[in-house]
N, C-alpha and C positions, 0 to 999 in steps of 0.2 A: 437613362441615368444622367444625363444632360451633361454630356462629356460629348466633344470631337475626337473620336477615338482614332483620326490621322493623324492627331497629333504628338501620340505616343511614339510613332516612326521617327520624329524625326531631334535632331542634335542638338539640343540648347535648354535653359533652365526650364523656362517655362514648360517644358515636353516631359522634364522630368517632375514637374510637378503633379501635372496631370495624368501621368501615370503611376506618381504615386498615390496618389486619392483614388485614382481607378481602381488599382490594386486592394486597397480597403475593404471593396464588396466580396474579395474572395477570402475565402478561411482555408489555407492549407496545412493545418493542426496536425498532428501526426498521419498527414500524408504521406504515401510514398513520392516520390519525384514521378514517376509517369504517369500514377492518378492523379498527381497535380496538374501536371501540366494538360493532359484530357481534359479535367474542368475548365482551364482556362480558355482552350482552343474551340470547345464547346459555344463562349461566350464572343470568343476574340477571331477573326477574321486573318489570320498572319501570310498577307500579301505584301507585295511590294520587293523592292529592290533584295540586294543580299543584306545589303550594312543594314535597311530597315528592319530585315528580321530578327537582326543578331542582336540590334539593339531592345526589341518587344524580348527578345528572348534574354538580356539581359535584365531589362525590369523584372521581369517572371521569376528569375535564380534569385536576387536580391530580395522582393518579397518572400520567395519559397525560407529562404535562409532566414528570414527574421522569423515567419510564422518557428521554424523547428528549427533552431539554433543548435552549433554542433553536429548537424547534418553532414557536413562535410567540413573541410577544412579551414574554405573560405568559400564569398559568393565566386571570384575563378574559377575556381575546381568544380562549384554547381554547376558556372555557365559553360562549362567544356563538356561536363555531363550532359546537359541539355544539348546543345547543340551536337553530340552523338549521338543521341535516342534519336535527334531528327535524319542524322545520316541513317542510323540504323534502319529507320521506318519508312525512309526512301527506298533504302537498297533490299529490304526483305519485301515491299508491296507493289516495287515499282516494275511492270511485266514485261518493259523494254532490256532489267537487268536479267543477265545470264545466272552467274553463278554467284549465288547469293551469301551473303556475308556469315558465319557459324561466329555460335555463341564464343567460343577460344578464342577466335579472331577478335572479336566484340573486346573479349577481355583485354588483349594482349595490346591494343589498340591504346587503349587508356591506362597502361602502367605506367605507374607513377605521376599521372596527373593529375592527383587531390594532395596538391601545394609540394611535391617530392615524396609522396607516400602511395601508396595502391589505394584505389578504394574497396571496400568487401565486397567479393566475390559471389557471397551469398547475394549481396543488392545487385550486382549487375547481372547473374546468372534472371534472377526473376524478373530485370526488368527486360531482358532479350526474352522473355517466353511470354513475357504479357504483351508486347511490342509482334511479337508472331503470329499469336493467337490473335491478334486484333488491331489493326493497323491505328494510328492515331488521325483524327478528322476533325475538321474546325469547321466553325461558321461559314456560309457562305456568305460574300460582298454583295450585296444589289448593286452597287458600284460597278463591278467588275463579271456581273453573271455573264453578258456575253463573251467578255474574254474569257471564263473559265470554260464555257463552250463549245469554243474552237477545239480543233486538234492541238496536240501533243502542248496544250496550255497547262496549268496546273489546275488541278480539282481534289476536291475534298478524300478520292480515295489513292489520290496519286499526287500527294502533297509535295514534294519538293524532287527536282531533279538532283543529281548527284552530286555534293555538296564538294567544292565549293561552286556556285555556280556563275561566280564572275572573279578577274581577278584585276586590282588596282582600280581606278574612280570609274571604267566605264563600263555599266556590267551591259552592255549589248554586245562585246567583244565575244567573241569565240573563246572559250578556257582549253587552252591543250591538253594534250592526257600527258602527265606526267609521265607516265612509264614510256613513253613515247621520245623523251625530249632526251637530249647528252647533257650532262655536267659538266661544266666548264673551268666555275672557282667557288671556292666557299670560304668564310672562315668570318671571326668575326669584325665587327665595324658599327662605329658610332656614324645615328645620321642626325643630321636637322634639315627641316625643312623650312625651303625658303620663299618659293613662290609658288601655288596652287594651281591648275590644269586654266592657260589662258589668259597665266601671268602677273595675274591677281595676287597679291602680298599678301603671304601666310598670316594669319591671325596671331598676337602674342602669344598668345596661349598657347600656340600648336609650335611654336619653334625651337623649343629645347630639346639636345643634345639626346637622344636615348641608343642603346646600345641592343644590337641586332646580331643573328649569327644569318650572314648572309647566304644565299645557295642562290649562283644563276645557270638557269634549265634555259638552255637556248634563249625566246625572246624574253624570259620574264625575269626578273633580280627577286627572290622567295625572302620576305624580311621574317624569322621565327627568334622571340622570348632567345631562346640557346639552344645550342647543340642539340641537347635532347627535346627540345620540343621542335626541332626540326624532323628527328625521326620517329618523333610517337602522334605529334598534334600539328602537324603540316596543314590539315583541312581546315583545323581550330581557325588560328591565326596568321599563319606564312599568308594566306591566297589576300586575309582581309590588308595588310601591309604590301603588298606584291605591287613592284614596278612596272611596267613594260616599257621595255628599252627599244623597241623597232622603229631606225630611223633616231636614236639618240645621241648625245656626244657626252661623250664624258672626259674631263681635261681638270689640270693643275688649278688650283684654285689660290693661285699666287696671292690674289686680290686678299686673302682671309688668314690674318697673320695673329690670332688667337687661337690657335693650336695649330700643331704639325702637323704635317703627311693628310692633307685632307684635298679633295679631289671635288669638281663640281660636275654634277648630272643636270643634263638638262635633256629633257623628252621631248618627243614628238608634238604632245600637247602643251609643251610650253611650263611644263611644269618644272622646279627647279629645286636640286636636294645638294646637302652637301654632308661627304662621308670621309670619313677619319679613321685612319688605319694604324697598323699598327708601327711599323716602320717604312722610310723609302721606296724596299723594293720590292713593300707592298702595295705601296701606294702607284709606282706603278705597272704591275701585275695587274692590278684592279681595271687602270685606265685603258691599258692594250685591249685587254680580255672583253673589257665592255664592246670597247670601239669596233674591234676585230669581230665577233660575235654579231654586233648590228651591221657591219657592213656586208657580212656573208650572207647574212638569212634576211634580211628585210627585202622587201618587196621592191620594184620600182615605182617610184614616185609616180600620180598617175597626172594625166593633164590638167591644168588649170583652167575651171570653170567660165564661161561663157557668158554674161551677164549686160545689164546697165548699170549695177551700182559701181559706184565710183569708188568708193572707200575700200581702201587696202586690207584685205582680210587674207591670211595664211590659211593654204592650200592642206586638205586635209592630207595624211599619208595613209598609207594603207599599213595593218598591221599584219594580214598574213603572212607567209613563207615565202621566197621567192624563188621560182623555177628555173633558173640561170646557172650554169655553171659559173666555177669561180672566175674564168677567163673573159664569160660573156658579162658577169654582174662587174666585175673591173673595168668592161669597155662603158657599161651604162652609166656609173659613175666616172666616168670622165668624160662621157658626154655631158653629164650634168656640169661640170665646170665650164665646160668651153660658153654653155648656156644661158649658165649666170653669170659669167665675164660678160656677157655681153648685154645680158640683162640689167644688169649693173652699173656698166657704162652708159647704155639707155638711160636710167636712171639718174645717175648722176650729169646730164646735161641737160636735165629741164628742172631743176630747181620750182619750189616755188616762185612765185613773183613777190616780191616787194610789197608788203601792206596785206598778202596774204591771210586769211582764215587761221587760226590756230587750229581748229578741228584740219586743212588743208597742210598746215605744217607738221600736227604730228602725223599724219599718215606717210608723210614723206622719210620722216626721222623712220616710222616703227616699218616701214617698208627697205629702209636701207642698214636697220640693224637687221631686220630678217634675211636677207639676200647676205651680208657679211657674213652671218651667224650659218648660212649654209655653202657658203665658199669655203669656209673653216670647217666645218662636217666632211665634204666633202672630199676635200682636199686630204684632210686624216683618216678615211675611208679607203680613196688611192694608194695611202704608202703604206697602209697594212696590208690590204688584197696585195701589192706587189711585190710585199717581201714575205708574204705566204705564199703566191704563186712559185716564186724563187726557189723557196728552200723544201716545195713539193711539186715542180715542173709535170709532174705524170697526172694533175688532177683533173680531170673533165666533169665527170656528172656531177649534177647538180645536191649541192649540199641534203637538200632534201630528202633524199634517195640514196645516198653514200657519203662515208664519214672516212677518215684516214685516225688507225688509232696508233698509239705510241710505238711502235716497230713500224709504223709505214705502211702496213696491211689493208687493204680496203677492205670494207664492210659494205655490202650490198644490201640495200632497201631497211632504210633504218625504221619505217613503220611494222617492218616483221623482227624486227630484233630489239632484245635488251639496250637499255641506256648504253652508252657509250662513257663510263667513270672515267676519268683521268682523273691520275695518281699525285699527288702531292709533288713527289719527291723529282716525276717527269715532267712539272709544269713548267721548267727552264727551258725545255723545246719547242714550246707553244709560243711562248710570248716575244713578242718582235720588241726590237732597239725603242728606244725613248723617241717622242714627239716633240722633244722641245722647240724643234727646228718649224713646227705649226701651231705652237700655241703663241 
């Protein structure tokens, strides 16, 4: 057809040009949605990343919708349906899953997600039995036939693992099982983004203000549409918006005096958000709760790599869970201080020389705002673990494996047990005194 059809994966006009023209050769005229989408996947190879799929799978709903107009509500509500046929056809084909997903379920799943309406029952009853009887299967890539031939890769009759399959920019990450993780805080918040994974300055386009109903599940911040699409289309949308805070700071954002109560995230990868609440002492509930949360469960920072190159580059951190109790992960963090004090100091007595390289100058600049920016992590890390040690002196095991819930009660081996909800009205126990005395 004389089309790059990589280029539909990816995020900018041109991509959507060419996938609108692509989209031309198929006729989806009083289709149903899953015989649509079979034709396509027939023709179309839908490999790659998560965002890459969601996005093929968005040109597909927006064609689907123009071919039969009135189909549903809007193209959303088609691509929320697509991208459920595809959980669906994971979770009824894929023979690693146990207990596999029933049509009520299918239904219940998707209430109210055709724009605040149901969609009929009659159309999702048929498409869960034509989705059973017959798994959905695409093209296969010459590109990619030996990776589809390895083990537990993707292939045409075991097309997607269980959706979502990454969460936030880095989809090589491990995605925890949500039923697995505690709740911490929820509620809603305006964010804007401001620097991109590596410090790179967000695009015009991508920086305005949108309004989010937050939920943080241990290391991840869940960004959903609102409330109820946090509890009906969490797979939809929360995982493709999802932060991961492991190893992050989150502080007053004194600096940004066009709105109130707004607080600055800054991650691991250097990426850089800012969120606006709704009052004060929400705003800092928000900052505790972050801080507190990455200082308990993140990993310890692993050594710094071993090289010739000269050039100052920031040490990856680990996003796993960390093994520590909360007494042993307080001593590691403040071993991290004594470290960077010293590292620091290092630092600051060899200057560049005089007539020095610019590329030689900023690495010294972007080496001494990294080492600052982790003396201030760190340091706000310290006085949380310490005045949560305090006011639960009896805690030993490692957060991973035991939780303390609102009465004080431990709860033993949180991989066998239900989340851990905290209540609204008990989050005045959780949250420690203000930071202002570290920002």
């Amino acid at each position: 057809m004389g089309f790059d059809l990589k280029e539909i994966r990816k995020r900018n006009d041109f991509s959507n040009l060419v996938a609108e023209e692509y989209l031309k050769f198929f006729d989806f005229t009083n289709d149903t949605l899953d015989v649509a989408l079979r034709k396509f996947l027939k023709q179309f190879s839908l490999i790659g990343e998560t965002q890459e799929r969601e996005r093929v799978l968005a040109h597909f709903s927006r064609h689907f919708m123009q071919n039969n107009p009135g189909s549903f509500n809007s193209e959303d509500a088609c691509h929320t349906l697509v991208c459920a046929i595809m959980l669906l056809n994971t979770d009824l084909h894929n023979q690693t899953i146990g207990r596999k997903m029933t049509c009520a379920e299918f239904i219940e799943n998707l209430a109210e997600l055709n724009d605040g309406e149901n969609f009929s029952k009659d159309i999702l009853k048929n498409i869960y039995h034509a989705i059973k009887n017959e798994a959905i299967e695409w093209a296969p890539d010459e590109e990619f036939q030996e990776m589809e031939n390895r083990p537990n890769e993707l292939t045409p009759a075991n097309p997607l693992p269980s959706f979502p399959q990454s969460v936030g920019k880095n989809p090589f990450l491990d995605v925890p099982d949500p039923n697995q993780t505690t709740e911490y805080k929820k509620g809603y918040v305006m964010r804007k983004c401001c620097a991109e994974p590596d410090g790179k300055k967000t695009p015009i386009g991508k920086r305005g203000w949108r309004m989010f109903y937050a939920t943080l599940r241990d290391l991840i911040l869940y960004l959903h549409k609102d409330e109820h699409g946090m509890k009906r289309a969490s797979f939809v949308e929360g995982s493709h918006n999802a932060i991961r805070i492991h190893h992050c700071l989150a502080s007053k954002a004194a600096d940004y005096t066009k709105k109130q109560h707004v607080f600055r995230l800054q991650t691991s990868d250097w990426a850089e958000y800012l969120f606006q609440t709704s009052n004060s002492k929400e705003l800092q509930e928000w900052i505790d709760t972050i801080n507190y949360v990455a200082a308990s469960l993140s990993a310890p920072s692993l050594p710094s790599g071993v090289g010739s190159q000269k050039r100052f580059q920031r040490p990856l951190l680990p996003s796993s869970y960390t093994r520590l109790n909360l007494q042993d992960q307080l001593k590691e963090n403040e071993s991290r201080i004594a470290a960077l004090e010293v590292e620091l100091h290092d630092h600051r007595t060899l200057p560049p020389e005089k007539g020095s390289k610019a590329r030689i100058i900023q690495d010294y600049i972007d080496k001494e705002n990294y080492l600052e920016h982790e003396m201030k992590r760190y340091k706000t890390y310290v006085y949380l673990l310490q005045s949560k040690i305090a006011s639960h002196a009896e805690l030993e095991p490692s957060l991973v494996e035991t939780a303390i819930d609102e009465e004080g009660q431990r709860v033993t081996n949180m991989a066998s047990k239900k989340p851990l909800h905290r209540r609204i009205s008990d989050r005045t126990e959780f949250y420690m005194p203000t930071l202002s005395t570290l920002v």
